[in-house]
N, C-alpha and C positions, 0 to 999 in steps of 0.2 A: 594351193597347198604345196605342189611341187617347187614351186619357185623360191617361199619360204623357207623350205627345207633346202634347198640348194645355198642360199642366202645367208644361211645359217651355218652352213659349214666353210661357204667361204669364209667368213668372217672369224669363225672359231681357230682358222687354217691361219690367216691373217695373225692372229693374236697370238700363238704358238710360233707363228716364224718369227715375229719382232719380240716376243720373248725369250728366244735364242740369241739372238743380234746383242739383246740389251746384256742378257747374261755372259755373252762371248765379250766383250767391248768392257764390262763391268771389272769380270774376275782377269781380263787380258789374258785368256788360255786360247793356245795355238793348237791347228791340229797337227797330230804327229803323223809323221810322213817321210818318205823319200825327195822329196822337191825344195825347193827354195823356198824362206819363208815358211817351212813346217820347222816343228820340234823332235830334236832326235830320239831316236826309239832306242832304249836301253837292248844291249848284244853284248852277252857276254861268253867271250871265246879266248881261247887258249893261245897263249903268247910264245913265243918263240923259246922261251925258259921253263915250259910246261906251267908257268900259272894264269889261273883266271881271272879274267875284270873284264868289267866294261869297254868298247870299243870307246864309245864317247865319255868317260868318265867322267861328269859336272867335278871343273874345277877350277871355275871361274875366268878362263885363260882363253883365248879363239884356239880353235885344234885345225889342223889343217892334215885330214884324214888320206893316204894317196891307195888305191886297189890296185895292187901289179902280179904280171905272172913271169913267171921265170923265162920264158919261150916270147913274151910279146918284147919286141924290139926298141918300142917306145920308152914302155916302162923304164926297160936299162938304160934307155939314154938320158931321160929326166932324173935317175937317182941320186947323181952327184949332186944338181941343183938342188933337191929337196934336204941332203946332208948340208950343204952349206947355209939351205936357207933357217935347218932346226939351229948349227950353230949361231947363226947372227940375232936369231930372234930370239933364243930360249929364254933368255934375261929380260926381255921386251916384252913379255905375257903370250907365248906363242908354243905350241906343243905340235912338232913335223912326228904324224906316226903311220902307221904304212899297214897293211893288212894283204897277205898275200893268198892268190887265189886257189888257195890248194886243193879244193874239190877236183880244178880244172886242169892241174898239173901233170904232167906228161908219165913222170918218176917224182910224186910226193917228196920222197926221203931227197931228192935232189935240193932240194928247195936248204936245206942247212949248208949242202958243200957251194951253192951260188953266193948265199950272204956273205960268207968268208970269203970268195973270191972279189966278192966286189965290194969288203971293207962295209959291207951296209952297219951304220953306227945307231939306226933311226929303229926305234922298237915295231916289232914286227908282230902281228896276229895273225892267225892259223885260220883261216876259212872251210875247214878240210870238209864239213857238210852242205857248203853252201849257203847257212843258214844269213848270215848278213847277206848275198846275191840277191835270195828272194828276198829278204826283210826293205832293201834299199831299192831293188828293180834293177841291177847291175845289167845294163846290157854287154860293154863291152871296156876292154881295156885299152889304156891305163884311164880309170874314174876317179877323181880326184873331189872329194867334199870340203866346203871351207866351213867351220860354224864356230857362233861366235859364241861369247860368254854367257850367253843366256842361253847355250844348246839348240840356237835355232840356224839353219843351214841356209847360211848365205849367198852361197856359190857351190853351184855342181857344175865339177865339169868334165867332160867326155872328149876322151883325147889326150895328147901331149900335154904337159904343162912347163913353163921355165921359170927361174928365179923371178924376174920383171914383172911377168903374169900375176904371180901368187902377193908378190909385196905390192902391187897396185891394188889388190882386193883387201890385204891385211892393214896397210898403213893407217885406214881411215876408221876400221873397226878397232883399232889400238887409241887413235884420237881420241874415238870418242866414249872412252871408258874411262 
């Protein structure tokens, strides 16, 4: 009796997982995530002009998202490349926007007299709760997310980034749209 009962749930366990498969594979729904290969999770935070939107806004276009803090050394040396790289692509379906880590920020209010020093041209969001760190898993700076037109995230990546870097991951996601 036990064995049929056992047998029983294996199988009913069986049908429930290949019914997920089939449903997932059917309707092509991704799960939403921080990772590669997931779908981005809707964050809406306050931009550098004091209005609200979506960090990933769907708008068809690959977004090429960059996490920096005023204090990490990195960040400020990649920002010029990522200004040159929003001007070369903007026309090419490509959206360079920056999200700064302001929770973590040393003197918050600092964070306005930095961009004007360093001409940052790239739109900027406010992090000031955290709440994209924990939404995404941020461990550490500069984080940089690629994701494509269909809002699913390509390339994460942790560390430095250069111009070279980002248009070897973008050029083939612009092909093939």
């Amino acid at each position: 009796m036990k064995r049929k009962i056992t047998i029983f749930i294996l199988i009913i366990a069986i049908c429930i997982g290949a019914g997920l498969l089939v449903n997932q594979s059917v309707n092509g729904s991704k799960q939403v995530g921080s990772q590669e290969g997931m779908q981005t999770e809707s964050i809406h935070l306050e931009d550098a002009n004091g209005q609200t939107a979506d960090v990933f806004e769907p708008k068809n276009r690959v977004t090429v998202l960059n996490v920096w803090a005023t204090w990490c050394e990195p960040c400020v040396r990649e920002l010029p490349a990522l200004m040159e790289l929003a001007s070369d692509y903007q026309s090419k379906g490509v959206d360079v926007v920056t999200l700064n880590a302001q929770k973590f920020e040393r003197i918050p209010e600092h964070t306005f007299e930095f961009m004007e020093e360093q001409q940052l041209t790239l739109p900027v969001f406010l992090d000031s709760e955290g709440e994209f760190f924990d939404a995404y898993n941020v461990q550490g700076l500069p984080t940089t997310f690629i994701v494509n037109a269909d809002q699913t995230i390509v390339k994460r990546i942790e560390g430095e980034v250069h111009y070279e870097m980002i248009q070897e991951i973008i050029d083939p996601l612009l092909n093939s749209q």
